[in-house]
VEXDREN-2710 file (C-alpha; in Angstrom, 1 decimal):
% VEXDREN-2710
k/r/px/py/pz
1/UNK/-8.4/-106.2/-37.1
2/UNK/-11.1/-103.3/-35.7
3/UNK/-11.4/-102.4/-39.3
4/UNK/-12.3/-106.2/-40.5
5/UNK/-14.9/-106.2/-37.7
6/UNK/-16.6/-103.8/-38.7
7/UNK/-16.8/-104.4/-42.1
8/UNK/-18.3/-107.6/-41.0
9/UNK/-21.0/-106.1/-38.6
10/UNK/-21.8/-103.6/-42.1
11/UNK/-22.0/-106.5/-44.0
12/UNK/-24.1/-108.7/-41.9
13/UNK/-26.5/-106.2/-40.8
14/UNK/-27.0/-105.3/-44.5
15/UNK/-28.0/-108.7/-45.4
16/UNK/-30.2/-109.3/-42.0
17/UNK/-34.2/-109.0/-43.2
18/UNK/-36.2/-106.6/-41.8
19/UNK/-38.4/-108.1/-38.6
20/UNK/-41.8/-107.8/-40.0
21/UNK/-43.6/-109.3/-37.0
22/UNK/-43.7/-107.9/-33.8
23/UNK/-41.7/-109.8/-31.5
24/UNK/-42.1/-107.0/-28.6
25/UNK/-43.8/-109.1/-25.8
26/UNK/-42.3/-112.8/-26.9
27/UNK/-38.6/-111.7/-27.0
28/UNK/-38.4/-108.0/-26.1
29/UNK/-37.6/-106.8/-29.9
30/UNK/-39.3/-104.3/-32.1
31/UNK/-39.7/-103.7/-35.6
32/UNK/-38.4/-100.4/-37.8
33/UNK/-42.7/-99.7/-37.4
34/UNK/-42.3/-100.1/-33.8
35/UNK/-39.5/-98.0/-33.2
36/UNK/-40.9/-95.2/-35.0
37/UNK/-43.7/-95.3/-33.2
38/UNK/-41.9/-95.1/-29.5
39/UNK/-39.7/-92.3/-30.6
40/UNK/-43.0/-90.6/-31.8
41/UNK/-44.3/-90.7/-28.3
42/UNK/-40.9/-90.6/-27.0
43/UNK/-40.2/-87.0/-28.6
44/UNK/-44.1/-85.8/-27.6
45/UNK/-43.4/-86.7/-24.0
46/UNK/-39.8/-85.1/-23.4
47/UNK/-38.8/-82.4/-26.2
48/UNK/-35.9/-82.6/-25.1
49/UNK/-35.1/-85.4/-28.1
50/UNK/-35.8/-85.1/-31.8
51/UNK/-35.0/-86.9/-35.1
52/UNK/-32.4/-87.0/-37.3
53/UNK/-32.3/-87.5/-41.3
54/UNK/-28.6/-88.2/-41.0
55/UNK/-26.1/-88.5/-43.9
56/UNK/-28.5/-89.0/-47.5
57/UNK/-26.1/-91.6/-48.0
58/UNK/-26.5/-93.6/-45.0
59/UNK/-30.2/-93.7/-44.8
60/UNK/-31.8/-97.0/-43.9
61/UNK/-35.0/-97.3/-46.2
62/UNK/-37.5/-99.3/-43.5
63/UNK/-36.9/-96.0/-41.8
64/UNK/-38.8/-92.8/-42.8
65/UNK/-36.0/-90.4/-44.4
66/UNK/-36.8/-87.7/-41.8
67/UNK/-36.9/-90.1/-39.1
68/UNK/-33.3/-92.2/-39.2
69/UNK/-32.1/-91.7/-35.6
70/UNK/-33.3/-89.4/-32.4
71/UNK/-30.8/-87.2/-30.7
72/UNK/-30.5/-85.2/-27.3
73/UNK/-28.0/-82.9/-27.0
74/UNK/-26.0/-81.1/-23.9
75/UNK/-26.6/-84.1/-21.5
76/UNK/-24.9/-83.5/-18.7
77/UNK/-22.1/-85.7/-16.7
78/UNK/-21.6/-84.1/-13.2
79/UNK/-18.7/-86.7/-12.0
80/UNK/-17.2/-90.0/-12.7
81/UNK/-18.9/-93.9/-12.7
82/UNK/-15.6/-94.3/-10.3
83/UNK/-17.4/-92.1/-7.7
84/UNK/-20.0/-94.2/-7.6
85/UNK/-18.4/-97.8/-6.5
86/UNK/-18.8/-98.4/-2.6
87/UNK/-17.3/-100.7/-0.9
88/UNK/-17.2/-103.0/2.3
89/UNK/-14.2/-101.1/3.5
90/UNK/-15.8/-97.5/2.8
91/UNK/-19.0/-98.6/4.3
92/UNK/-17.6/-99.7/7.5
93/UNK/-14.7/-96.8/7.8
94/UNK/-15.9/-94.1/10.1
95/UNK/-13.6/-91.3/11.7
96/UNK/-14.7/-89.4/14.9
97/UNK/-14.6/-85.6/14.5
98/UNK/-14.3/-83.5/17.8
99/UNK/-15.5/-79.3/17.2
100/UNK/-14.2/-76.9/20.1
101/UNK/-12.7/-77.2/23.3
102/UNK/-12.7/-80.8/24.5
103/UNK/-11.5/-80.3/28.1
104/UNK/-14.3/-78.5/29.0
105/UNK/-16.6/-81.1/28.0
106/UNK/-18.6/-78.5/25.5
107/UNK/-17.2/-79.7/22.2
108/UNK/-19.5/-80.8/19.7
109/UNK/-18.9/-84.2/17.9
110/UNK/-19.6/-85.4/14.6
111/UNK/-19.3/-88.8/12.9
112/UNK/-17.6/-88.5/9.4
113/UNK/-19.0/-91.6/7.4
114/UNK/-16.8/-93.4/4.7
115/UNK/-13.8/-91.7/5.5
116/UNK/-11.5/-94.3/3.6
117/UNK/-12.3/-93.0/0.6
118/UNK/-10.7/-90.5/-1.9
119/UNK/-12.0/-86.9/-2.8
120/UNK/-14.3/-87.5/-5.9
121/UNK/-15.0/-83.6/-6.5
122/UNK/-14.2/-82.7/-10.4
123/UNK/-11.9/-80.0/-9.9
124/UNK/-8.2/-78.5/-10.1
125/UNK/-7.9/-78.9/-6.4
126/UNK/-10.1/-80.9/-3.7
127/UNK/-11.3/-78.8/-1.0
128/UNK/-9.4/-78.4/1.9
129/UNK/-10.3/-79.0/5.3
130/UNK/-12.8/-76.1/7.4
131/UNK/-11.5/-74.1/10.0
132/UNK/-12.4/-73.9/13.2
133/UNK/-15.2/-71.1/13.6
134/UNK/-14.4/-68.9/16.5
135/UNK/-17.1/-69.0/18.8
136/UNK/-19.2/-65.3/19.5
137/UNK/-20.3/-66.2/23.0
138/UNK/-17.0/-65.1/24.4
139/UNK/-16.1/-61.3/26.9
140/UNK/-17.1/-58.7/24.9
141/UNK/-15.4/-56.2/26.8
142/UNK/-12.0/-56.6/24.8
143/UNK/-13.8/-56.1/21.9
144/UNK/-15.8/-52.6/23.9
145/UNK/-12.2/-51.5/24.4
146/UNK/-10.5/-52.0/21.4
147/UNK/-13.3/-50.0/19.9
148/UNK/-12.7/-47.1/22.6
149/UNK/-9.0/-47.1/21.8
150/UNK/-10.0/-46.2/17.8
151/UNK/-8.1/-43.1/16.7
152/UNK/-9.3/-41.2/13.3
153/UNK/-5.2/-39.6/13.3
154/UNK/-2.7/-40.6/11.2
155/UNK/0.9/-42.1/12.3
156/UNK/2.3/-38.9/11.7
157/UNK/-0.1/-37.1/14.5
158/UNK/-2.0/-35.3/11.6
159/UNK/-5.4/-35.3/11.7
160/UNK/-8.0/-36.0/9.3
161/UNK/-8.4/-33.5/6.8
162/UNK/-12.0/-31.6/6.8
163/UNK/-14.7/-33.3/4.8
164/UNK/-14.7/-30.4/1.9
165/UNK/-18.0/-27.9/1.4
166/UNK/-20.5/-29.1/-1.5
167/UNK/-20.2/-25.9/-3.3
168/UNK/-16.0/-26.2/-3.5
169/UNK/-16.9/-29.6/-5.5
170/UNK/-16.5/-29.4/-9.0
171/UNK/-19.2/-30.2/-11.3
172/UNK/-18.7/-32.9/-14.0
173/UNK/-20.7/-30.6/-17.0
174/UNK/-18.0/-28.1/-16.6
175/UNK/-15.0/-30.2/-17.0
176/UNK/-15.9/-31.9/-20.1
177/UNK/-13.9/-35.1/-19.3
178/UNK/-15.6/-37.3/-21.9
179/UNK/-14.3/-35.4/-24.5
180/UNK/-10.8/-36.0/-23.3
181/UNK/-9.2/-39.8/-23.7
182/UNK/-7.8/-41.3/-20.4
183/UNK/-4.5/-43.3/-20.5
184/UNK/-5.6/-45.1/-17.6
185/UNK/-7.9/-46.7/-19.8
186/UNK/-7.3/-50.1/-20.8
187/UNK/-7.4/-50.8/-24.5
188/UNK/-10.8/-53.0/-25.8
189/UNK/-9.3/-56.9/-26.3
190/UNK/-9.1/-57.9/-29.6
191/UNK/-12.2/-59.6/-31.5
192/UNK/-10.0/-62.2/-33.1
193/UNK/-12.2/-64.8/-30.6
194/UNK/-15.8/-63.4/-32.0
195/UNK/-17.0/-66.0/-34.6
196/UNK/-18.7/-64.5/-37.4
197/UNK/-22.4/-64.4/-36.8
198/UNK/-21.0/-62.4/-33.6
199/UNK/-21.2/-62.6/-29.4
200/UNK/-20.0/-65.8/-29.6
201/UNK/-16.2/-66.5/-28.2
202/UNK/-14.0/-69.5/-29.5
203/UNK/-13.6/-72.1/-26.8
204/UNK/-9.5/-71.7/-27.5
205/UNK/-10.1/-68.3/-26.0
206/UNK/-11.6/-69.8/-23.0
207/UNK/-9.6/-70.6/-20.0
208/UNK/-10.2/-73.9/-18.2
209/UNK/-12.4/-73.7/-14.7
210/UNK/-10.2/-73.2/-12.0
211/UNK/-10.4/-73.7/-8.0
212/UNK/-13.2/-75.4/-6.7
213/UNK/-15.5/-75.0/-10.0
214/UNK/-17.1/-78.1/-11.4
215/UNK/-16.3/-78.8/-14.7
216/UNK/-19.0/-80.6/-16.2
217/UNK/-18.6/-83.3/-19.3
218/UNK/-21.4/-83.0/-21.9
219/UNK/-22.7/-85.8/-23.7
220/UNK/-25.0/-85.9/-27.7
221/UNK/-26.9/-89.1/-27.3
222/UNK/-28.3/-90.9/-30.2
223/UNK/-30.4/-93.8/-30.4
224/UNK/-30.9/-95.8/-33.5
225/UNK/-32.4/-99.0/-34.8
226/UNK/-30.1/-101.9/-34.9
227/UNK/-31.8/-104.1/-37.8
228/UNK/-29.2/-107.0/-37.1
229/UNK/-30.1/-107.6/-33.3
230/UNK/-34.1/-105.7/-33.7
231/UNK/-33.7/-103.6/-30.9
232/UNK/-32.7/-99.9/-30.2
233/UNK/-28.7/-99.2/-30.0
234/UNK/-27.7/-95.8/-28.1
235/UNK/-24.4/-93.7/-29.2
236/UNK/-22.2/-91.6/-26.8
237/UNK/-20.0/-88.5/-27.8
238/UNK/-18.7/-86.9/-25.0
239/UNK/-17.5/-82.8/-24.5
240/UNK/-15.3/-81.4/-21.9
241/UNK/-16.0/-78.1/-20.5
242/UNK/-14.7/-76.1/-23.3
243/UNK/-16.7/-78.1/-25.8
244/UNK/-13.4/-80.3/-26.7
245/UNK/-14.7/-84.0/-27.7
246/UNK/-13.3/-86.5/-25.1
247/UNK/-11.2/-88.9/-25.9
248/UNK/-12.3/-92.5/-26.0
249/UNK/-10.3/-92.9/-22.3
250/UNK/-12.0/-90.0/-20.9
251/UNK/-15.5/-91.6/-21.7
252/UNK/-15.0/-94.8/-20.6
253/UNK/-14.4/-92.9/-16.9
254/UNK/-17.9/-92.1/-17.1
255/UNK/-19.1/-95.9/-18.2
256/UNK/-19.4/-98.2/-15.3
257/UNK/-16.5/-100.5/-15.0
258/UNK/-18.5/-103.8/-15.8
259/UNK/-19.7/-102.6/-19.4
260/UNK/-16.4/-100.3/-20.3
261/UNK/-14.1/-101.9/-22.9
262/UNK/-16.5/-104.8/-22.8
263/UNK/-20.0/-103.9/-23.7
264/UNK/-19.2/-100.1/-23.9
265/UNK/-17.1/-99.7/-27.2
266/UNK/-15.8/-96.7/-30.0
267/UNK/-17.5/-97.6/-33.3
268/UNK/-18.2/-95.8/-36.4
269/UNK/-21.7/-94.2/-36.2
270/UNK/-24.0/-95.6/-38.8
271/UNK/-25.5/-92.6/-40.1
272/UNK/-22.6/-90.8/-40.8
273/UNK/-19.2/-91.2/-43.1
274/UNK/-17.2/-90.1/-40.7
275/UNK/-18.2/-89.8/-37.4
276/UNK/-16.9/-92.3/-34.5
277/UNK/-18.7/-92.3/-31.2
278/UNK/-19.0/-95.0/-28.2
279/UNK/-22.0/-97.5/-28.1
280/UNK/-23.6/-100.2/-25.8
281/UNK/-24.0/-103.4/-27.9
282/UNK/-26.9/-104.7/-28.4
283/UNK/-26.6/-108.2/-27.7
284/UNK/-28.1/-108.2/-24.6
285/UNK/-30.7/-105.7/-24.8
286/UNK/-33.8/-108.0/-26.4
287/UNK/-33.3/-110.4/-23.0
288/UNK/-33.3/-107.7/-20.9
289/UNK/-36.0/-105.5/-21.8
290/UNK/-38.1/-109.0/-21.9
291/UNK/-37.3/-109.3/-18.6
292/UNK/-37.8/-105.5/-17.1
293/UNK/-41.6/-105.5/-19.3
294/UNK/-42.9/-109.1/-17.8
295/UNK/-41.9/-107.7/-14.6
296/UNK/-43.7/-104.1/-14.7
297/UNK/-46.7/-106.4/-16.3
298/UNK/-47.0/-108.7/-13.5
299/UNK/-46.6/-105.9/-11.2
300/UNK/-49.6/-104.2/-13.2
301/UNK/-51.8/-107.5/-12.5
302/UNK/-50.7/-108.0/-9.1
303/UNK/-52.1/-104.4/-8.2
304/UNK/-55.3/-104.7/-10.7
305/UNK/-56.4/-107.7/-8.5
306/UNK/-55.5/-106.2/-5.5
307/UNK/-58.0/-103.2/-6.7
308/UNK/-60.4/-105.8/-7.8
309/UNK/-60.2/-107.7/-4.9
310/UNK/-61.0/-104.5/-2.4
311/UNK/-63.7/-103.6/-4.7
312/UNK/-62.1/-100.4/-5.9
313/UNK/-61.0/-102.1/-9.5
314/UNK/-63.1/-99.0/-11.0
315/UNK/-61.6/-96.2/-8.6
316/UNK/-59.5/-94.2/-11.7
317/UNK/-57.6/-92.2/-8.8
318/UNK/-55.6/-95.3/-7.6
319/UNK/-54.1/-96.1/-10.8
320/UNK/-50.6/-96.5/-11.0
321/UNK/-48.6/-93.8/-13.0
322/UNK/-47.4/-96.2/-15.2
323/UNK/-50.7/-98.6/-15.4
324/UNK/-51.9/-99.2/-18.3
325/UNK/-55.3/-98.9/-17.7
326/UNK/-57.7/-101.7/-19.1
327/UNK/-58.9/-103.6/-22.3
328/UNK/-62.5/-104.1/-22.2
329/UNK/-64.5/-106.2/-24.8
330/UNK/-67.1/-104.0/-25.0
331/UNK/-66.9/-100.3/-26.5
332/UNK/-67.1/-98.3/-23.6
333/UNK/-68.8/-95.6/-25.0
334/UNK/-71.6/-97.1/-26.3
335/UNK/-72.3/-99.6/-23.5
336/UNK/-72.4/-98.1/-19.8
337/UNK/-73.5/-101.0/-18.2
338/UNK/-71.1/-102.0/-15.3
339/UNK/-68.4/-104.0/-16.8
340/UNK/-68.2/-108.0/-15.9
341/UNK/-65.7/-110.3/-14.4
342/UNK/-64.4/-111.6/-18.2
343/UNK/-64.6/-107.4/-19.7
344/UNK/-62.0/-106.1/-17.3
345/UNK/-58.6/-107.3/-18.2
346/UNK/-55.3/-105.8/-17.3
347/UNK/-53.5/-104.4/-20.0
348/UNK/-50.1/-104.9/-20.8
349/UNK/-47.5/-102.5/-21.3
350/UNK/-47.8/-100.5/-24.9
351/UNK/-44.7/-100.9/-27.1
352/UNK/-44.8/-96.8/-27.6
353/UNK/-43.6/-97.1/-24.1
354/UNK/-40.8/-99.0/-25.3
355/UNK/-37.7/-96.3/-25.5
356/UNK/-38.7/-95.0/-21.6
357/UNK/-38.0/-98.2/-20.4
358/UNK/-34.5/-98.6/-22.5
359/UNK/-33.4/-95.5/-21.3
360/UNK/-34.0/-96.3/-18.1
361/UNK/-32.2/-99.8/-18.6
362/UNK/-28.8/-97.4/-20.2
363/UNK/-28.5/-95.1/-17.2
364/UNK/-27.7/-98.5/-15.4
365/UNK/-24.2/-98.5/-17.9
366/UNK/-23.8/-94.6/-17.6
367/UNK/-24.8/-93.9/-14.2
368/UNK/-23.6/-90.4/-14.0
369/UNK/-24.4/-89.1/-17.7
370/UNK/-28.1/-88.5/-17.6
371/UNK/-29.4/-89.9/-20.4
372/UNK/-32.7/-91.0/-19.0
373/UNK/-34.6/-87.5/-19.0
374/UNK/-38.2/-89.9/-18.4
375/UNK/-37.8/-89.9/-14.6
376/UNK/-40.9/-87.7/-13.9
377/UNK/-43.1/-90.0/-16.1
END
């Protein structure tokens, strides 16, 4: 049935036209134009993702051949989405912890906050609980004493043999011990592990992390350009610690629990023959990102008249990081006269701007895989 599906969705997006008309403010979708264009600016901004050509085969011709998809690789996934869901019964479950003696009335205490819920840490073993911490302000005179009572004898009665005279030493030159082969010596491990461009070890030969070592996922994210629904589509696969792909189960730990198995699915990646990976549909991402760019517009209006209102409309050093500065109808450069009521307008968001807000809009579904590297901008 999975197979029928998605010979549908290739069929249907095959026979979809092209959006030729921007559609970016009126109903949050892009065109192939568009989308080249934010993951130009995207990939000047943060280096840290690049373009793919993708399988010759696979290429979508209202994309550039060199330009098919973008990629990130090595994105890191610290813990599970499930460490991340609070609730009323955590919040309110607190657990008074008492340090030292409490007869005396000098022990410290400590109020342990949401102690109802589970060890999280992604380990072999959770960590245990601390030990009390003998306290240094104590009689110092059993300590002076046992000092005192040191003996430098043996259990025997012998004493301590001499520290030897520097000349009786031996010198290394004159024993010529590298040319002689020690058994003690353990034998060099065999290179069977060392790929062949060398220094590199299989991850077979790797042993898992142990104890109270994190073991971190890894995630390649791609983003492509969905022609069916106009709008960008991001792709998941995931890597244990040892560089193992994860299996569909083990990603959907790291997908929140509204959007796993719902809008969080395995599907074969489009750019590839073979390749399967986990996506977030794209039904819902035109209605969204409509929503999130009239917001950060009005919120770009409300502060432009608060500027213009305080008489500071032309101050450059209050403007928001993310404003957008202004459209005036007059070239700037040629006309220096002070600009009018009806000149200054505020401008609305770019649509190169377009992938930073999506990204931010996916690490809502995968809160713990950091996908959106933007958060400085």
């Amino acid at each position: 049935m999975h197979a029928i599906q998605q010979q549908y969705w290739a069929f249907r997006d095959y026979i979809s036209p092209v959006l030729k008309e921007s559609k970016f403010k009126e109903h949050g979708r892009i065109t192939p134009e568009e989308f080249v264009a934010a993951g130009d600016f995207l990939t000047y901004k943060f280096p840290v993702w690049q373009w793919e050509k993708g399988d010759a085969s696979k290429a979508r011709d209202y994309l550039p051949a060199d330009k098919q998809y973008l990629v990130t690789r090595g994105v890191a996934c610290l813990r599970r989405a499930q460490s991340l869901a609070y609730t009323d019964a955590d919040e309110d479950a607190e657990r008074l912890l008492s340090f030292g003696d409490s007869s005396s009335g000098l022990a410290d205490e400590w109020v342990e906050t949401h102690a109802g819920r589970k060890g999280t840490v992604d380990s072999a073993a959770n960590p245990g609980e601390i030990d009390d911490i003998p306290d240094l302000d104590g009689d110092h005179d059993q300590l002076t004493t046992a000092m005192g009572n040191v003996s430098l004898t043996s259990s025997a009665g012998a004493t301590v043999a001499e520290t030897p005279d520097l000349d009786d030493i031996p010198d290394m030159e004159e024993e010529d011990l590298e040319a002689e082969d020690d058994e003690a010596t353990a034998a060099p491990p065999p290179r069977t592990g060392v790929l062949s461009s060398g220094g590199v070890i299989d991850a077979s030969q790797v042993e898992a992390a142990k104890g109270n070592l994190l073991q971190v996922r890894t995630y390649d994210v791609m983003i492509t350009y969905d022609k069916y629904y106009q709008t960008p589509r991001i792709w998941l696969i995931g890597y244990d610690e040892n560089r193992n792909p994860l299996t569909p189960a083990q990603i959907f730990q790291d997908v929140s629990a509204d959007h796993a198995l719902k809008t969080v699915t395995i599907e074969a990646f489009p750019h590839s023959t073979s390749l399967q990976a986990a996506s977030v549909h794209p039904c819902k991402h035109a209605s969204v990102m409509k929503k999130v760019i009239e917001r950060m517009n009005a919120g770009v209006e409300e502060q432009f008249a608060a500027r213009k209102k305080d008489g500071s409309s032309k101050d450059s050093n209050s403007k928001k990081k993310w404003a957008f500065g202004r459209k005036s109808s007059k070239d700037d450069s040629k006309d220096k006269s002070p600009a009018t009521e009806e000149d200054e307008q505020p401008e609305a968001m770019r649509v190169d701007f377009y992938l930073v807000v999506f990204l931010k809009f996916i690490a809502s579904i995968v809160p713990t895989i950091e996908v959106d590297s933007t958060t400085s901008f």
